[in-house]
DOTITI-734803 format. One record per residue (C-alpha): residue number from 0; x, y, z; chain. Coordinates in pm, 1 decimal, always signed. Example, Ala and Ser with C-alpha at 12.3 -4.5 7.8 and 13.67 -1.06 7.14 Angstrom:
# DOTITI-734803
PT   pos          x          y          z   unit
PT     0    +1230.0     -450.0     +780.0      A
PT     1    +1367.0     -106.0     +714.0      A
# end
This chain:
# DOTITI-734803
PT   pos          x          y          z   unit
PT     0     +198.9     -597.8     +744.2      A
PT     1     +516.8     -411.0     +865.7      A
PT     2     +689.7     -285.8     +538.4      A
PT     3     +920.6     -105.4     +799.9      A
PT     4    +1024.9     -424.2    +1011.5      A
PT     5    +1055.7     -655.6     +681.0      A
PT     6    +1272.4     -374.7     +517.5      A
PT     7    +1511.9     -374.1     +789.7      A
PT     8    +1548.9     -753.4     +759.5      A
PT     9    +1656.5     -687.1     +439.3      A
PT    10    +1863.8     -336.0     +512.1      A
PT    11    +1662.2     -130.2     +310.1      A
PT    12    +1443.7     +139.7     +438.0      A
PT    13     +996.3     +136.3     +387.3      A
PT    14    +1014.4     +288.6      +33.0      A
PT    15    +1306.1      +45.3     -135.5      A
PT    16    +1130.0     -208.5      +54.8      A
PT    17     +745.9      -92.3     -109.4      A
PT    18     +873.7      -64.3     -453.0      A
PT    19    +1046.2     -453.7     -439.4      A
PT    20     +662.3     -491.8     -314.9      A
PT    21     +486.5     -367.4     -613.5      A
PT    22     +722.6     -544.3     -833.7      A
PT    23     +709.9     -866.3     -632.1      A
PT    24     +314.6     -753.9     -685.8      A
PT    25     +339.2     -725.1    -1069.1      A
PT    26     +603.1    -1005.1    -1184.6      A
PT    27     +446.1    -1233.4     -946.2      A
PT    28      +74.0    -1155.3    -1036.4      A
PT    29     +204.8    -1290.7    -1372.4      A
PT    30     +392.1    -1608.4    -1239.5      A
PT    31      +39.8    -1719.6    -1060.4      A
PT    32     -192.2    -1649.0    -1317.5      A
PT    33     +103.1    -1894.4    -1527.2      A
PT    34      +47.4    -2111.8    -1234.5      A
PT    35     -321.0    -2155.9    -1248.8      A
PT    36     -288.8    -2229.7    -1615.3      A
PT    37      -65.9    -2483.1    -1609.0      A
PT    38     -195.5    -2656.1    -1318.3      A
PT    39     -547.9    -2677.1    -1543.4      A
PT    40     -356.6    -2778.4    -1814.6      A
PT    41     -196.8    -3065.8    -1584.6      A
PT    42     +143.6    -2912.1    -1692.4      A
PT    43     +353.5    -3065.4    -1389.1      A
PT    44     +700.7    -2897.1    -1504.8      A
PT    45     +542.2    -2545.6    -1567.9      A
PT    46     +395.1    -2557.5    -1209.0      A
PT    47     +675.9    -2628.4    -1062.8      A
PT    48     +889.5    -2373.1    -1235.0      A
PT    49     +624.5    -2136.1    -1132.6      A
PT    50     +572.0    -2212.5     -776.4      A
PT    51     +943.1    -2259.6     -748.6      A
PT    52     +958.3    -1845.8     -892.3      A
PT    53     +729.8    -1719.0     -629.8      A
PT    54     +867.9    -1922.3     -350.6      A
PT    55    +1222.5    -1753.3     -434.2      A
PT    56    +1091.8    -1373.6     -482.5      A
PT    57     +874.2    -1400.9     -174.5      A
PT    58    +1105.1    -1555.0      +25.5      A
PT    59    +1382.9    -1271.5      -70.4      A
PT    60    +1123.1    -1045.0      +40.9      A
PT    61    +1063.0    -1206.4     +375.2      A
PT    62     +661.1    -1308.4     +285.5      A
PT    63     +708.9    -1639.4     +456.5      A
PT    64     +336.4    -1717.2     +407.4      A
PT    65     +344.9    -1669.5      +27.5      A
PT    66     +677.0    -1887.4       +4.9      A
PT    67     +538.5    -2153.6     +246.1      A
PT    68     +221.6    -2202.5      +16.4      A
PT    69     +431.3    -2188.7     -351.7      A
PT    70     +682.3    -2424.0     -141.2      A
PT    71     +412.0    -2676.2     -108.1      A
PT    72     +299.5    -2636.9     -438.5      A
PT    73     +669.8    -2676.5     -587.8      A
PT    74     +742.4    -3004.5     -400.0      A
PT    75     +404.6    -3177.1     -505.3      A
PT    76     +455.0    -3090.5     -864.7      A
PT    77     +821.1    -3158.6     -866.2      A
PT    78     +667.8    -3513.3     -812.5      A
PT    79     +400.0    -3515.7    -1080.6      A
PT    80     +136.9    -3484.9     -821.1      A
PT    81     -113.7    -3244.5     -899.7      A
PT    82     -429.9    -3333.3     -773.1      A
PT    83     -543.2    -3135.4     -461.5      A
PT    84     -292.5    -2879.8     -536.7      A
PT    85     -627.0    -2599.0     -606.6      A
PT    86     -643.3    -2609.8     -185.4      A
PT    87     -294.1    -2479.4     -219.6      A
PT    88     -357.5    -2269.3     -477.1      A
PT    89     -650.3    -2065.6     -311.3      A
PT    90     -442.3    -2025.0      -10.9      A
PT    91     -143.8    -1910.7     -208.0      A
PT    92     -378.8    -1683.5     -407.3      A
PT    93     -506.6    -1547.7      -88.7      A
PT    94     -181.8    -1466.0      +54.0      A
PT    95      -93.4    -1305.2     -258.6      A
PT    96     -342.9    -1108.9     -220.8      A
PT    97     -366.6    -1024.0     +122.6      A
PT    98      -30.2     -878.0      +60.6      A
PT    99     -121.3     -645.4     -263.8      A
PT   100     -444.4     -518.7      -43.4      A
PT   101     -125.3     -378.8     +236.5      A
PT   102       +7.6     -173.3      -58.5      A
# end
């Protein structure tokens, strides 16, 4: 991952850009483990409020991948549909983590 390029999107240089990273990292870590409980406890709302968290932050931050997958997961709970969503889950999980293992 280019922290460089995607802090230049943004005008900021690598190290603002890293430390929006590790709290992106930290805050969002928290919104997806929300996420994953509310989606077991079939909490429509809370999922969506979550998903809709992490596709904002990520998508500030230029991590199109992480705001494509909470995206998905947003518009599907926004209409009380939550089964299937643990595909999109595990591939928004992944991203979020494929992101924290660049820091």
């Amino acid at each position: 991952m280019d922290f460089k390029a995607l802090g230049d999107n943004l005008g900021l240089d690598e190290d603002e850009y890293r430390e929006l990273i590790d709290l992106f990292i930290q805050s969002g870590g928290l919104d997806l483990v929300k996420l994953e409980q509310a989606l077991t406890m079939g909490d429509a709302d809370q999922v969506m409020r979550c998903a809709h968290t992490i596709k904002g932050a990520s998508g500030n931050l230029g991590l199109t991948a992480v705001s494509a997958a909470a995206r998905r997961i947003e518009e599907q709970s926004m209409h009380n549909r939550l089964e299937g969503l643990e595909e999109a889950l595990r591939t928004l999980k992944f991203q979020f983590e494929a992101i924290r293992a660049c820091v």
